[in-house]
C-alpha positions as CSV (number, residue, x, y, z in Angstrom):
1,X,-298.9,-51.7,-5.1
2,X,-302.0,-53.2,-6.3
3,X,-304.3,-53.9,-3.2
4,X,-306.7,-57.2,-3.5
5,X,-309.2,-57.0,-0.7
6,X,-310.8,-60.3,-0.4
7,X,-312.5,-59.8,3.2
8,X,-311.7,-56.9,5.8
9,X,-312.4,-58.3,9.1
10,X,-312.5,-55.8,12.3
11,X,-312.6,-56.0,15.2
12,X,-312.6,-53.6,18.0
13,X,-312.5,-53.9,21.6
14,X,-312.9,-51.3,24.6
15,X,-311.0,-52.5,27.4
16,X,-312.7,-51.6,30.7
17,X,-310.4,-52.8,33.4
18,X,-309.6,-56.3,33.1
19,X,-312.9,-56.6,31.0
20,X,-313.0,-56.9,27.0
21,X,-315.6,-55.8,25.1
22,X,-315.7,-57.3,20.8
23,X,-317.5,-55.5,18.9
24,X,-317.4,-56.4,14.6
25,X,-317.4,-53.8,12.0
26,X,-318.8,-54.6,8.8
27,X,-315.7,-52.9,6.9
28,X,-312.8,-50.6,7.6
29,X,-310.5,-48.7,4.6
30,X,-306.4,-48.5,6.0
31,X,-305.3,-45.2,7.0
32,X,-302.8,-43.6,3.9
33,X,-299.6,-43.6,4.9
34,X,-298.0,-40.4,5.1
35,X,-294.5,-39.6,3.4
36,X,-292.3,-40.1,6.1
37,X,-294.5,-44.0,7.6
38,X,-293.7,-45.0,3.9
39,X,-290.2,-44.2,3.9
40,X,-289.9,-46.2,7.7
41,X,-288.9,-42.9,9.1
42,X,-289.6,-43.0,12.9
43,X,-290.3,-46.7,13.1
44,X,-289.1,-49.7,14.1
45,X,-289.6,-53.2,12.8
46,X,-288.8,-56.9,14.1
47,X,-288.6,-60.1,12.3
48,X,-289.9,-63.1,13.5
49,X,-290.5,-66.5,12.3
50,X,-293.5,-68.8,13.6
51,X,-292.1,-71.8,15.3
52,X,-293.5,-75.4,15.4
53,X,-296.5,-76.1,17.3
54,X,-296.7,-72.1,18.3
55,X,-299.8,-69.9,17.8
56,X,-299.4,-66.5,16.1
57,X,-301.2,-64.8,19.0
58,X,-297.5,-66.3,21.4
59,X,-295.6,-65.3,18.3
60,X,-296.9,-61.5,18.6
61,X,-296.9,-62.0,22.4
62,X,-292.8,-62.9,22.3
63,X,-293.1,-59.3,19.5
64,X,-294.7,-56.9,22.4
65,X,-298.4,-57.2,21.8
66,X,-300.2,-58.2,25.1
67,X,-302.5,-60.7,25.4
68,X,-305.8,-59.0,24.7
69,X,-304.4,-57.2,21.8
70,X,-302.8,-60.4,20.1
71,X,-306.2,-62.2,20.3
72,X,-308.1,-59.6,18.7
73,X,-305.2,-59.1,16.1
74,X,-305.5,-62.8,14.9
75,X,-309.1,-62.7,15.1
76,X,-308.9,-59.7,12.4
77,X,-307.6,-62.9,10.4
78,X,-311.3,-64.2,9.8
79,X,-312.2,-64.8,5.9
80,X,-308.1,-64.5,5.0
81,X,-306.2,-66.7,7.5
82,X,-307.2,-69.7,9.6
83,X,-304.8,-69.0,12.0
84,X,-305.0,-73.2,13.5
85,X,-303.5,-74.1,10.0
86,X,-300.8,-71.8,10.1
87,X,-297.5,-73.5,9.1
88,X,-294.6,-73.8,11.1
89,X,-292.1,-71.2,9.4
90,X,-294.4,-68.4,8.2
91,X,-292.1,-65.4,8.3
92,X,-293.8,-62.2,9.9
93,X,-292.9,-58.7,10.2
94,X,-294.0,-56.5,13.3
95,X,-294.0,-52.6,12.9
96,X,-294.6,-50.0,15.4
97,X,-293.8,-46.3,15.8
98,X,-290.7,-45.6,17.7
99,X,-293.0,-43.3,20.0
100,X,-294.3,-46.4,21.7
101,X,-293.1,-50.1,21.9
102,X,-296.4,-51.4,20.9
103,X,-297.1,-52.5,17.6
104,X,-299.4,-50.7,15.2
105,X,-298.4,-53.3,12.0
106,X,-298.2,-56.6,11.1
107,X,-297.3,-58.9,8.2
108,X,-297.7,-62.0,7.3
109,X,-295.4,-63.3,4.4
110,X,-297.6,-66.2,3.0
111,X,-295.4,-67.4,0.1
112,X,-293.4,-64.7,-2.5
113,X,-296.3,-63.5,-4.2
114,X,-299.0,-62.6,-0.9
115,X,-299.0,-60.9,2.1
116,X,-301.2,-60.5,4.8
117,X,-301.3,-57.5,6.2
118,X,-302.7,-56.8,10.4
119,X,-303.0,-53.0,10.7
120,X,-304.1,-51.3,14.1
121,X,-305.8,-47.7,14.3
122,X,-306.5,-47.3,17.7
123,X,-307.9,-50.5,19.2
124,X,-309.3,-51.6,15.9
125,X,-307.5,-54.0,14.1
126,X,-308.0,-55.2,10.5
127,X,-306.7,-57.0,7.5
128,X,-306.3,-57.5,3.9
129,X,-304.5,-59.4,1.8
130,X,-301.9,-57.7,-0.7
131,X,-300.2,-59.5,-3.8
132,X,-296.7,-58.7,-3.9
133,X,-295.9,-56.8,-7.5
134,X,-293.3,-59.0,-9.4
135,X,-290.9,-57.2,-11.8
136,X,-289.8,-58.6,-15.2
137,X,-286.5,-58.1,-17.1
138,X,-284.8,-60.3,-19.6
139,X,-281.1,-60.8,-18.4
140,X,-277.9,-62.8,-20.0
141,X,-275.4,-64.8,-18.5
142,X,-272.2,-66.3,-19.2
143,X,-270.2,-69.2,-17.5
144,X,-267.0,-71.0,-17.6
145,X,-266.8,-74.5,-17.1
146,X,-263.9,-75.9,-15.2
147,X,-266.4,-78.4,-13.0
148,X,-269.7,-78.8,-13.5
149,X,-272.8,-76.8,-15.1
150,X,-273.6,-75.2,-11.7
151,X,-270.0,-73.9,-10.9
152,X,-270.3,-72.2,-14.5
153,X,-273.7,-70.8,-13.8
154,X,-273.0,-70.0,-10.0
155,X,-270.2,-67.4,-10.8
156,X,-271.5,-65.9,-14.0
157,X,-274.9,-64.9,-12.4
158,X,-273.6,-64.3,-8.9
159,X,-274.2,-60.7,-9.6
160,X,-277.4,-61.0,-11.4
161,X,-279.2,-63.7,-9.2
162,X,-279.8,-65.3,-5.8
163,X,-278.0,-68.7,-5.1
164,X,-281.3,-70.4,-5.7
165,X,-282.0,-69.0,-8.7
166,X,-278.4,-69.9,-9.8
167,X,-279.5,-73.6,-9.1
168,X,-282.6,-73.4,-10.9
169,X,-281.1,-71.5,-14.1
170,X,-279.0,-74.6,-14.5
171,X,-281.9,-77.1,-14.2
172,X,-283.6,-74.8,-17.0
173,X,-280.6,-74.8,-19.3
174,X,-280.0,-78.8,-18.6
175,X,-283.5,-79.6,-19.5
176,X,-283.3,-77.4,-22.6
177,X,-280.1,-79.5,-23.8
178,X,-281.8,-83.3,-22.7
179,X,-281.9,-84.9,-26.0
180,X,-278.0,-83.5,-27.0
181,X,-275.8,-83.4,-23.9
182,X,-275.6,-85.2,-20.4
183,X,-274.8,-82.5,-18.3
184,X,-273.1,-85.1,-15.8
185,X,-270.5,-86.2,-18.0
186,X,-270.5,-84.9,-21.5
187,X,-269.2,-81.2,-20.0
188,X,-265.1,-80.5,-19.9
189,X,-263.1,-77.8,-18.4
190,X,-263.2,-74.6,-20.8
191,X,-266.5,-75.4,-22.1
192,X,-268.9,-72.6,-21.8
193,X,-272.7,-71.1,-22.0
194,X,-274.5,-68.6,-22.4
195,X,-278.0,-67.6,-21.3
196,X,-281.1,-64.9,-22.4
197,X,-284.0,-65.6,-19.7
198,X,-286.3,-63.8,-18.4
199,X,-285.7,-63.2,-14.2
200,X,-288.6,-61.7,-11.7
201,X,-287.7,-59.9,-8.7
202,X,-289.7,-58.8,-5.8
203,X,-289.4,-55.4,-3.7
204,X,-287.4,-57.3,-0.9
205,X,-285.2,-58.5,-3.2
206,X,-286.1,-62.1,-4.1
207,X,-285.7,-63.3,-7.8
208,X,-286.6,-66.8,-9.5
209,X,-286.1,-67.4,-12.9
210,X,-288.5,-67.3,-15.9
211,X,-288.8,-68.8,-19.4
212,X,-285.4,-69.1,-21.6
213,X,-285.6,-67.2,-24.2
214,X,-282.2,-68.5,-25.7
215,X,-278.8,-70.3,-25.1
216,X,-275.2,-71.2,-26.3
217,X,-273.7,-74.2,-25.1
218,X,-270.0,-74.3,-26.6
219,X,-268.0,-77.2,-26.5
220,X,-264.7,-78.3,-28.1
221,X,-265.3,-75.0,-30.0
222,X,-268.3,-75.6,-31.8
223,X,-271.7,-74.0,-29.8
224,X,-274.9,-75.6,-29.8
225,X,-277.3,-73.2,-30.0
226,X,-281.0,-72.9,-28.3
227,X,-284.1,-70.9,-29.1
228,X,-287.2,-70.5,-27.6
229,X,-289.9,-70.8,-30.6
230,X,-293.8,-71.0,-29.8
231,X,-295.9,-72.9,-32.1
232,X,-299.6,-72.0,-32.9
233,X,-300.9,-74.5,-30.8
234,X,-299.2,-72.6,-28.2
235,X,-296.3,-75.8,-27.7
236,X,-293.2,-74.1,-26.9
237,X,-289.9,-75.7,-28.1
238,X,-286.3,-75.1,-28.9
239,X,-284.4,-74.9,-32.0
240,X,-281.1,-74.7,-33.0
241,X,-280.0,-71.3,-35.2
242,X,-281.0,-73.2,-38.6
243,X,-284.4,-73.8,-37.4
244,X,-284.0,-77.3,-36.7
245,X,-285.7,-79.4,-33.4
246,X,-283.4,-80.0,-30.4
247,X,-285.5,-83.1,-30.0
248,X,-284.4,-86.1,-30.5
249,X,-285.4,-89.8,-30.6
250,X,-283.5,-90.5,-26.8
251,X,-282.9,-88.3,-23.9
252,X,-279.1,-88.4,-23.0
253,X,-279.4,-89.3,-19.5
254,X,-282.5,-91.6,-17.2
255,X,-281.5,-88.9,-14.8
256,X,-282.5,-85.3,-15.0
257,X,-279.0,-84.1,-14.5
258,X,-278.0,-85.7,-11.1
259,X,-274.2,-86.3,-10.2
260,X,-272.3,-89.2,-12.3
261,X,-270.6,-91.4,-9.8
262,X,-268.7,-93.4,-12.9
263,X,-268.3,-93.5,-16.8
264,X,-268.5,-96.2,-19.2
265,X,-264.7,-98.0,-19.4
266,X,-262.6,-100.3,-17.1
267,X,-262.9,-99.8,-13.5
268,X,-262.7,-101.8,-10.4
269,X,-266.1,-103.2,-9.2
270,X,-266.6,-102.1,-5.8
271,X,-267.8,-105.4,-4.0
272,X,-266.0,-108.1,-6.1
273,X,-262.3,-106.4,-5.9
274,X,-262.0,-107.0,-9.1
275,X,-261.5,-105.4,-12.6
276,X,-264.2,-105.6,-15.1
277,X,-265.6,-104.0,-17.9
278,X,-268.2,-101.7,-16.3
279,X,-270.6,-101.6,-19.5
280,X,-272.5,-98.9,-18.7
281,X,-273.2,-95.9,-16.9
282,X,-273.7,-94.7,-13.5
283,X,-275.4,-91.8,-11.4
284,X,-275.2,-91.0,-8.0
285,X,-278.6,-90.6,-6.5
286,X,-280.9,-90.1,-3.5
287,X,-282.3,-93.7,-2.9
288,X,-286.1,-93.2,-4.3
289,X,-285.4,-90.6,-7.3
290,X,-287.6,-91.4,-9.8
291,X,-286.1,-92.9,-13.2
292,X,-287.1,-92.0,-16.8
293,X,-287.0,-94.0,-20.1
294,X,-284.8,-92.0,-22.5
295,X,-287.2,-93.0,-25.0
296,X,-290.7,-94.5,-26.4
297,X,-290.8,-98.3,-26.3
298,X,-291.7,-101.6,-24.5
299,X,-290.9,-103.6,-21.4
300,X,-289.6,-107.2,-21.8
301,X,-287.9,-107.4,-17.9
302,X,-289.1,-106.2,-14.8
303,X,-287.4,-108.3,-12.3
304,X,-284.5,-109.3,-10.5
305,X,-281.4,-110.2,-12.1
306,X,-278.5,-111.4,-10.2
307,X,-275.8,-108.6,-9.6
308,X,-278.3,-106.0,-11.3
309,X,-280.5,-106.6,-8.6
310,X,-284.1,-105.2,-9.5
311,X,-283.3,-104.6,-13.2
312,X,-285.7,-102.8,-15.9
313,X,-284.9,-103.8,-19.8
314,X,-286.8,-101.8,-22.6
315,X,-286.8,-102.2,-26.1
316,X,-287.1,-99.2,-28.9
317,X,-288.4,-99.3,-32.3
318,X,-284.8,-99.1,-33.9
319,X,-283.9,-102.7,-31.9
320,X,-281.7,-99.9,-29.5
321,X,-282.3,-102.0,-25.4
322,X,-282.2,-99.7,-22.6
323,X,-281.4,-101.5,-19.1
324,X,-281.8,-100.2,-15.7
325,X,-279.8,-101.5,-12.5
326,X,-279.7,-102.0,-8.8
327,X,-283.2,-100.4,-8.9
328,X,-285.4,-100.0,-5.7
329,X,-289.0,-100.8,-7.8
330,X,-290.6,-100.0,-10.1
331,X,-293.3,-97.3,-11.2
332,X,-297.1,-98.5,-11.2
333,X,-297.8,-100.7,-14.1
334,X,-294.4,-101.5,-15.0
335,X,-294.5,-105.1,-16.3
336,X,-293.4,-107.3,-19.3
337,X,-295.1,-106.1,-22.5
338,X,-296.1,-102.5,-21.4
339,X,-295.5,-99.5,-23.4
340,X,-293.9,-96.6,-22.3
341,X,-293.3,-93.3,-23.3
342,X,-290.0,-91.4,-23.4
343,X,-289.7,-89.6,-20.4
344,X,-292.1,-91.7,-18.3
345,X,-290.5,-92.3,-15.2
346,X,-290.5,-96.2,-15.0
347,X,-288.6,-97.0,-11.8
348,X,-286.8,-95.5,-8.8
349,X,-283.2,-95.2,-7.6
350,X,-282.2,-98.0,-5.2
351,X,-279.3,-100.0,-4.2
352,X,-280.3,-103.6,-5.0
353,X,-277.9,-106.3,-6.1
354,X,-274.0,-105.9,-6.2
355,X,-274.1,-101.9,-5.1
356,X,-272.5,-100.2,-2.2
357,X,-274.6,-97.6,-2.3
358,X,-278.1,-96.3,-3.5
359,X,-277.2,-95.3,-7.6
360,X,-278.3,-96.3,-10.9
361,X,-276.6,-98.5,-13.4
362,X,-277.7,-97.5,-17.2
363,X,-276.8,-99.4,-20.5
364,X,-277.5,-99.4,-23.8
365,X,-276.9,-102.2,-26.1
366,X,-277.8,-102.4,-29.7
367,X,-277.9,-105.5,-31.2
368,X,-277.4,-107.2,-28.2
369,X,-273.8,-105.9,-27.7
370,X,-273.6,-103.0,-24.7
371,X,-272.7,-99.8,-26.3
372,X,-270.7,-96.4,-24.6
373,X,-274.3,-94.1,-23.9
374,X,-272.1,-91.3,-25.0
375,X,-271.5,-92.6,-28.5
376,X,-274.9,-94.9,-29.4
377,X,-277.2,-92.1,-28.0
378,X,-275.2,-89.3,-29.8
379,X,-278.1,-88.9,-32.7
380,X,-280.5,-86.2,-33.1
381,X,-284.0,-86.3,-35.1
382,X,-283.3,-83.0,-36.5
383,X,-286.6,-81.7,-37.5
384,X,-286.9,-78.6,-38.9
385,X,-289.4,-75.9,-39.3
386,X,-290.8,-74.9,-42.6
387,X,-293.5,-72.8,-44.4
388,X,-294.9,-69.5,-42.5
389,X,-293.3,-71.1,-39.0
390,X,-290.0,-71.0,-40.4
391,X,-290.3,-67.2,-41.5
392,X,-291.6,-66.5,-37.8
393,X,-288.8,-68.2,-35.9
394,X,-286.3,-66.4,-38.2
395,X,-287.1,-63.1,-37.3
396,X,-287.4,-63.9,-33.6
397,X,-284.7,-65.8,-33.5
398,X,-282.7,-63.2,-35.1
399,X,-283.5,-60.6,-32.3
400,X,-282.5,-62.9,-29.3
401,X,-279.7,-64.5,-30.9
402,X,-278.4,-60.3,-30.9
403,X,-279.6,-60.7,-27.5
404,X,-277.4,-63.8,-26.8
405,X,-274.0,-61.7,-28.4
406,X,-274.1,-58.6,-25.6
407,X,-272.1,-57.7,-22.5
408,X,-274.2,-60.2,-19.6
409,X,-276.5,-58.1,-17.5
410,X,-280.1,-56.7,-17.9
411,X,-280.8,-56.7,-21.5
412,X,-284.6,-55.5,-21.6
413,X,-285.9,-53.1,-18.9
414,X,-288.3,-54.8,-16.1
415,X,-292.1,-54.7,-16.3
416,X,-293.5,-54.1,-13.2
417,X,-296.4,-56.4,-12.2
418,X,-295.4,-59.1,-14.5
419,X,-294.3,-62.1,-13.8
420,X,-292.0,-64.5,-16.0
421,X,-293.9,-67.8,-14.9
């Protein structure tokens, strides 16, 4: 493991009856561990986890350490660690040698790429600061959908990844798909994808999820395929297997992939009892989620609006009117006349006007006349690549698309002390 030494602080005390004595060492090198220390052989080791409004020095004092040796152990800290500002939560390791029940190591697990690490040699206690070595592999995945882009994801990579890095896999391969499918409601049972990525795991274990490198989305039997292509400006974007943009004029959904609570049709509204044409779209969300424009254009309402409650209306360039409902307010500088860019998020989630519950209400008319999302947003800009890009995305697309066609596992061997982000 690569050892970065920002300070050593030591500190060493001669205990004289009930007396201490600190005295402060300019520098002290770690002991080298022998063979049978690095395998854990005679040792022990406790977990622990710092709770709220506790000191480390009562954390190591619940672990074994006394009093006087907790102190000077935290005071080792100086130059790393202000041990006031510790967060609540810290996870931290104690270590000692089964000959004796007092500790000779501890670790501090700052976040998944440090460590801080308390080491005692006698009564002298020091520490350093290690960054934890990330390994690198590329790795493919396959799902089935029968509910929803997470179910697919969660049971093709439950080998292969952690349930968080499950999650976060299908938040990378939704936002890949944003300008050509709503991964609320455009997905149906049998659909299935396909993922290259590159995935980072730790020595204990831990793995988070890199860049995509590629991905097949397969639908009604015709797969929309995703590479990763990086321009000479250093601008990464995707591109299907002819070379042409992913982007398009309108993202699919105001949402970045959040639950859909109803599609565009006939329903019955839930306060007025009633059946009506619900012309539009709605997603569940968290009361305060912040809402995007699918696309470039300007603002001509920002207000209330009877059963819409706070209601946002913006017009594109091709005469296409976005309109946002039941909306708990808008983002800073949202007014009548402003321009916005697509993706800006213009609003938040609320539950104003004729709603039961905190959601947004989407429609799209063109022309005046509301239109099915699904259908009047189904258009793509299609740009492609040409000159000396186009003959460098072909040959890399040609090596992951070979990629995307093996058995899911590991792909590419790891590189250790890389990281995929």
């Amino acid at each position: 493991m690569t050892r970065f030494v920002r300070r050593t602080a030591v500190v060493a005390v001669a205990v004289a009856g009930a007396a201490a004595a600190l005295t402060y060492l300019p520098s002290v090198t770690l002991p080298t561990r022998s063979p049978a220390e690095r395998l854990g052989l005679n040792r022990w080791h406790a977990s622990d986890t710092l709770g709220k409004g506790e000191s480390l020095a009562a954390l190591l004092g619940r672990r074994g350490l006394d009093a006087g040796d907790a102190a000077v152990a935290v005071q080792s800290l100086d130059g790393l660690l202000d041990d006031r500002r510790i967060p609540a939560g810290l996870k931290v390791q104690v270590h000692g040698d089964t000959a004796s029940t007092r500790a000779t190591d501890v670790d501090l697990l700052l976040d998944e790429d440090r460590v801080i690490r308390l080491h005692r040699d006698g009564e002298v206690w020091s520490a350093v600061e290690d960054r934890i070595p990330w390994s690198t592999d590329t790795v493919l995945v396959r799902g089935v959908v029968h509910t929803n882009l997470y179910d697919a994801l969660d049971a093709g990579g439950a080998e292969l990844l952690s349930k968080g890095a499950r999650i976060a896999l299908a938040w990378e391969v939704a936002d890949v798909y944003e300008y050509r499918i709503d991964m609320s409601r455009d997905l149906q049972d049998g659909d299935s994808v396909r993922v290259l990525f590159e995935r980072s795991t730790n020595p204990s274990g831990t793995n988070r999820i890199g860049r995509v490198l590629a991905a097949g989305l397969e639908r009604g039997g015709q797969e929309i395929t995703a590479v990763r292509f990086v321009h000479p400006d250093g601008k990464a974007e995707f591109f299907d297997d002819k070379g042409r943009s992913l982007r398009a004029s309108f993202l699919r959904a105001p949402l970045s992939f959040r639950r859909i609570s109803s599609v565009f049709g006939r329903r019955k509204h839930p306060i007025l009892g009633i059946w009506r044409q619900h012309a539009g779209t709605d997603y569940s969300a968290a009361s305060g989620t912040p809402v995007r424009t699918i696309g470039d254009g300007v603002v001509i309402f920002a207000g209330h609006k009877g059963g819409y409650g706070n209601v946002l209306e913006i017009r594109h360039r091709n005469g296409f009117v976005t309109r946002y409902g039941h909306l708990k307010g808008f983002a800073k500088g949202i007014k009548r006349g402003h321009s916005v860019t697509q993706g800006e998020t213009v609003a938040y989630v609320g539950m104003t006007g004729l709603a039961t519950g905190p959601h947004l209400h989407f429609e799209v008319l063109v022309n005046g006349v509301q239109r099915d999302p699904r259908t009047a947003l189904r258009q793509s800009a299609a740009v492609a690549l040409a000159g000396r890009e186009r003959v460098r995305f072909d040959a890399e697309a040609q090596v992951v698309l070979a990629e995307l066609e093996r058995t899911p596992g590991v792909v590419r061997a790891a590189l250790v002390g890389d990281s995929a982000r």
